[in-house]
C-alpha positions in Angstrom: 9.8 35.2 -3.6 6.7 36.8 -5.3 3.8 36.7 -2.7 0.3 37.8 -3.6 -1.3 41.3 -3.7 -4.7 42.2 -4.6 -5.0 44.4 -7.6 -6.9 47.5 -7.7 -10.4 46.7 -8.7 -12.6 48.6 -11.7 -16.7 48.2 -12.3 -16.2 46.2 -15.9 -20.3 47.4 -16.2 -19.4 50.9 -16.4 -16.2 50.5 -18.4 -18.1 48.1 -20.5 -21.1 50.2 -21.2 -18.7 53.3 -22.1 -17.0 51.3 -23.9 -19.7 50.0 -26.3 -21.7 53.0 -26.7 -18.4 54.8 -27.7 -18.0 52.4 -30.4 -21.3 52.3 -31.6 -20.9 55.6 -31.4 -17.7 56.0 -33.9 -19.3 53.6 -36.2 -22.7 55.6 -36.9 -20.4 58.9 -36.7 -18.3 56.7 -39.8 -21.5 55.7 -41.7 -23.2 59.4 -41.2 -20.0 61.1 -42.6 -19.5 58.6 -45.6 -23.8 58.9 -46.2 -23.1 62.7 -46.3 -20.5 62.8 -48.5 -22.6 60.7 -50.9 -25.4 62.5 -51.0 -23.1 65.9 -51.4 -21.3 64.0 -54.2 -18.2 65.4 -52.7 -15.4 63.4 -50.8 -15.9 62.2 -47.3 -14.4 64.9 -44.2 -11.3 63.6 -43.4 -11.0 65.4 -40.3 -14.9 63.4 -39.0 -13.3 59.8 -40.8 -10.3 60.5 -38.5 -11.9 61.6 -35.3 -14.6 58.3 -35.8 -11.6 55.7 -36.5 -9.8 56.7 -33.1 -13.0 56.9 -31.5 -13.6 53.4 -32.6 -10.3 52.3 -31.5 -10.8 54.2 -28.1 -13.6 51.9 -27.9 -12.2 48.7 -28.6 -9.6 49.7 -26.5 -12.0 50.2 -23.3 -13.8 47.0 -24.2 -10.2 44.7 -24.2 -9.4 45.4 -21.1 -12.9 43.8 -19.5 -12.4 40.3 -17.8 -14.2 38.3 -15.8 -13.4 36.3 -12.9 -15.6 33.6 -11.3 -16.4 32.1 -8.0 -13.4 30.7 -6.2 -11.1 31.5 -9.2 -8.5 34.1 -9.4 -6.7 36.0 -12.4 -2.7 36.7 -12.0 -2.3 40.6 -13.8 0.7 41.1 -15.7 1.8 44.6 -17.7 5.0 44.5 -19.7 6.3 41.4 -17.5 5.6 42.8 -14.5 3.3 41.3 -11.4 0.8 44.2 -10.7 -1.7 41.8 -8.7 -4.6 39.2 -8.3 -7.9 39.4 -8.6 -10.1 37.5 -6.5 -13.4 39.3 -6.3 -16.4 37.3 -8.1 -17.3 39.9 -11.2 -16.6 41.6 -14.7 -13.5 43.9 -13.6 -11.6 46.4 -16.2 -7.9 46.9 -16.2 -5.1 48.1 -18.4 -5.8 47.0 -22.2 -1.8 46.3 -22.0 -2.2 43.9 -18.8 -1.5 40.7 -20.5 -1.5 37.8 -19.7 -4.3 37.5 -17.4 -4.1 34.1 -15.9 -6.3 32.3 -14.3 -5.7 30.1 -11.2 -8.4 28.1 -9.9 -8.6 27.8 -6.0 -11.0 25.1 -5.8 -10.2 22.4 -3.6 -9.0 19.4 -5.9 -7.9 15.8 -5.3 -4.7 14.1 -7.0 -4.1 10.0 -6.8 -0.8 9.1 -7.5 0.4 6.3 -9.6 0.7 2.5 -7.8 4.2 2.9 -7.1 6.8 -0.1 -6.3 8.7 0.9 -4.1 11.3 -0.8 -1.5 10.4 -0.6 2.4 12.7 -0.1 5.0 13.1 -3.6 5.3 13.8 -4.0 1.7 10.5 -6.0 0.8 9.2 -4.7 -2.6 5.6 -2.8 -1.8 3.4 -1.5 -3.9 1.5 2.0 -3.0 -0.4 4.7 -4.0 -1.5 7.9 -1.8 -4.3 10.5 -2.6 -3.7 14.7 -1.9 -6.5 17.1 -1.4 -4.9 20.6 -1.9 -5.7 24.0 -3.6 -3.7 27.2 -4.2 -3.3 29.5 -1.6 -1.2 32.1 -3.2 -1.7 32.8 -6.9 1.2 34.7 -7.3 3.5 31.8 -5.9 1.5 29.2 -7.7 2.3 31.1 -11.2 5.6 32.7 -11.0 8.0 30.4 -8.6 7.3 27.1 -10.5 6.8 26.7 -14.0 3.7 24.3 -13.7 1.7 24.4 -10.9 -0.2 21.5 -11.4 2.3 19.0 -12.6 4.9 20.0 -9.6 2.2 18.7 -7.3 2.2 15.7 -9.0 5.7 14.8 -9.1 6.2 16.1 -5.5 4.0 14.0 -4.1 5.0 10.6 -5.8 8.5 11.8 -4.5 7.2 12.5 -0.7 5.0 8.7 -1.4 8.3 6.5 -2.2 10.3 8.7 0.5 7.6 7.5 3.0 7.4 3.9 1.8 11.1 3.7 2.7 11.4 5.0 6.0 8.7 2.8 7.8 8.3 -1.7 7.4 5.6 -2.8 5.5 4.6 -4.7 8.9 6.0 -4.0 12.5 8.2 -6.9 13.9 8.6 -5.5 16.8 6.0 -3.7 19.6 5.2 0.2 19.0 6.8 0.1 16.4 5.3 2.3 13.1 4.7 0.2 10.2 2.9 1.6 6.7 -0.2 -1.0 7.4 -0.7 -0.7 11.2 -0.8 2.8 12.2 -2.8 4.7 9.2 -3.2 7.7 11.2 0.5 8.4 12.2 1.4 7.7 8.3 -1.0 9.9 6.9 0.1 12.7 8.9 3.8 11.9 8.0 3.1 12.3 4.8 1.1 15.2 5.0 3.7 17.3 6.3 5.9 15.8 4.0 4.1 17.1 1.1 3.0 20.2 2.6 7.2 21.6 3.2 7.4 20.1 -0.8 4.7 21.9 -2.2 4.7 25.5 -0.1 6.8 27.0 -2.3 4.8 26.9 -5.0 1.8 28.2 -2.8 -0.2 25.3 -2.5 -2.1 24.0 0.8 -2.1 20.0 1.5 -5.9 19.7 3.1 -5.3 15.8 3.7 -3.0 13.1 2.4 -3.6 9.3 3.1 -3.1 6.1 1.4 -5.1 4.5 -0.8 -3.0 1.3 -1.7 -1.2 -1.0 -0.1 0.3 -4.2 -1.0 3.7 -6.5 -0.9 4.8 -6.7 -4.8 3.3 -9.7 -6.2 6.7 -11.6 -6.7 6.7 -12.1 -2.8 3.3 -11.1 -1.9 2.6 -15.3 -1.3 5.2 -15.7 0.9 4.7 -12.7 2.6 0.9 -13.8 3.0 1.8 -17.6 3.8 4.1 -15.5 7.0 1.3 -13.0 8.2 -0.5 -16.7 8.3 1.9 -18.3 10.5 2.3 -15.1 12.8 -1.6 -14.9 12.9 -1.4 -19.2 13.9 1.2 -18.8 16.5 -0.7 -15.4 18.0 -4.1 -17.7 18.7 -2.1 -20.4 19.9 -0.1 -17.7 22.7 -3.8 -16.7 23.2 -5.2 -20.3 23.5 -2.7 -21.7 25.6 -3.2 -18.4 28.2 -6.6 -19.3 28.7 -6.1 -22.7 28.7 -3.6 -22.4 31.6 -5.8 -19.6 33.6 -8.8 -22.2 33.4 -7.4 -24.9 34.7 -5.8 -23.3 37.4 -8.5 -21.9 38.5 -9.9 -25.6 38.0 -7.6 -26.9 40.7 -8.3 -23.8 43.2 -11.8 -24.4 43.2 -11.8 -28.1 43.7 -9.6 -27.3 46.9 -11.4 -24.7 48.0 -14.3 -26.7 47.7 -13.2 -29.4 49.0 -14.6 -32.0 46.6 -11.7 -34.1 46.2 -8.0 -34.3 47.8 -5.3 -34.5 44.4 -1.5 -35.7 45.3 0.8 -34.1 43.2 0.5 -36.8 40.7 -3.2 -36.5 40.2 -2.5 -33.2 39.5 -0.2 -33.8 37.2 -2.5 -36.5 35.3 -5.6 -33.6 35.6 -3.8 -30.8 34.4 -2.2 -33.0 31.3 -5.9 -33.9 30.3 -7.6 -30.3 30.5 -4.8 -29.0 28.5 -5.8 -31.7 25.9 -9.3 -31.0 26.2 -8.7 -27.0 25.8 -6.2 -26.7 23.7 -6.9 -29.7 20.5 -8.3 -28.0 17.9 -10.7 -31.5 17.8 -13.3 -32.7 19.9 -11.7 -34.7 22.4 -13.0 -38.7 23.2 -13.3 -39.4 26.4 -12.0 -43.1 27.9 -12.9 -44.6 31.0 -10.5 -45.9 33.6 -11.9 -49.4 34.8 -9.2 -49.2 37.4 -7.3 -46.6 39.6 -4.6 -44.0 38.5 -2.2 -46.4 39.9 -3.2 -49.9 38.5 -4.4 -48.7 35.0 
């Protein structure tokens, strides 16, 4: 593993200054000596066209190895192959002429939306999803040298961790407390968070946050998977419906003996109980009829 270290940092404003007045320097040094020789109708000094050329070229030479690096950016030094550090600082730095390349890594914090993936749940019904990353680069040094493209292995990692996901957990859950990939967001984000994050470390990259961002049966069974979240949501208010129903009519029957307003057989009962339900639970107003006679006699 290659971790990060901090190169040694160098003023580029004084390099850089040094480095342009020696070249302007060299060159009015070149023209003065070739003017001279003109004018003396003699040829040039070779010894001052020498000593102006490798002054020029000591010039050129301090100015190639200015660089710049800006605000949450970094640049990965290399001489002769060789890892000799990162710069971090905000500036114009100087190094080594020969330190090349000088990459640059942004550390911004960037975002990354994976393809709509179809994908199989754990159940086996065909699901179609799509997570977004936040991340940045931590370590430059990882980022550069342990994978060959940084960007592109976050990509592919995180579609991987995004169908793994989608195959451990049911679309829905069938059963109580159980996690399912539409009714407990929270715990499925943080899945695959950490999923991504053990993916992606090696290559010196931080997850910040990783949720879903799509979410749906495949459309060659998304209508029958509706028409059955339907009938589960029917059945649900019935339960709830027919526990109400139940609580109010007993309650119903306390109160009138408590109260003492009427005495019921069992059979009255029986008869009061069968209406209320049918008052409380139709899903239609109900009609009333009147009884000309007694419970008994119709």
């Amino acid at each position: 593993m290659i971790n990060e270290r901090r190169a040694s940092l160098i003023n580029g404003w004084a390099i850089g200054i040094l480095g342009l007045a020696v070249t302007l320097a060299s060159i009015w040094w070149l023209i003065a000596t070739f003017a001279q020789a003109i004018s003396a109708d003699h040829a040039p000094d070779g010894a001052a066209v020498l000593g102006s050329i490798v002054a020029m070229a000591l010039g050129a030479l301090l100015l190639a190895g200015l660089y710049t690096v800006a605000p949450n950016e970094a640049r990965v030094l290399q001489l002769f192959g060789s890892y000799i550090g990162t710069a971090a600082k905000p500036g114009l730095w100087w190094t080594i002429p020969l330190a090349w390349p000088r990459h640059p890594v942004s550390q911004r914090v960037r975002n990354f939306e994976t393809s709509r993936l179809k994908v199989n749940d754990r159940d086996g019904n065909p699901v179609e999803i799509a997570a977004v990353v936040v991340w940045r680069v931590i370590d430059t040094a990882e980022a550069v040298f342990q994978v060959d493209d940084y960007e592109n292995f976050v990509k592919v990692q995180s579609e991987a961790a995004v169908r793994n996901l989608a195959t451990s957990y049911t679309y829905d859950a069938h059963v109580e407390g159980e996690i399912s990939l539409r009714g407990n967001a929270v715990e499925v984000s943080t899945k695959l968070r950490t999923e991504i994050q053990d993916r992606l470390s090696r290559a010196g990259i931080e997850v910040i946050e990783a949720r879903l961002s799509h979410l749906a049966y495949a459309p060659e069974i998304a209508q029958a998977m509706l028409r059955r979240q339907q009938a589960g949501a029917v059945v649900a208010a019935r339960q709830r419906i027919v526990e109400g129903a139940v609580g109010m009519v007993e309650m119903a029957l306390d109160e009138l003996s408590k109260r003492g307003v009427v005495e019921l057989d069992d059979e009255r009962k029986a008869a009061m109980v069968s209406n209320l339900m049918v008052v409380l639970v139709s899903e239609q107003g109900a009609s009333p009829v009147i009884n000309t006679g007694s419970l008994y006699t119709g």
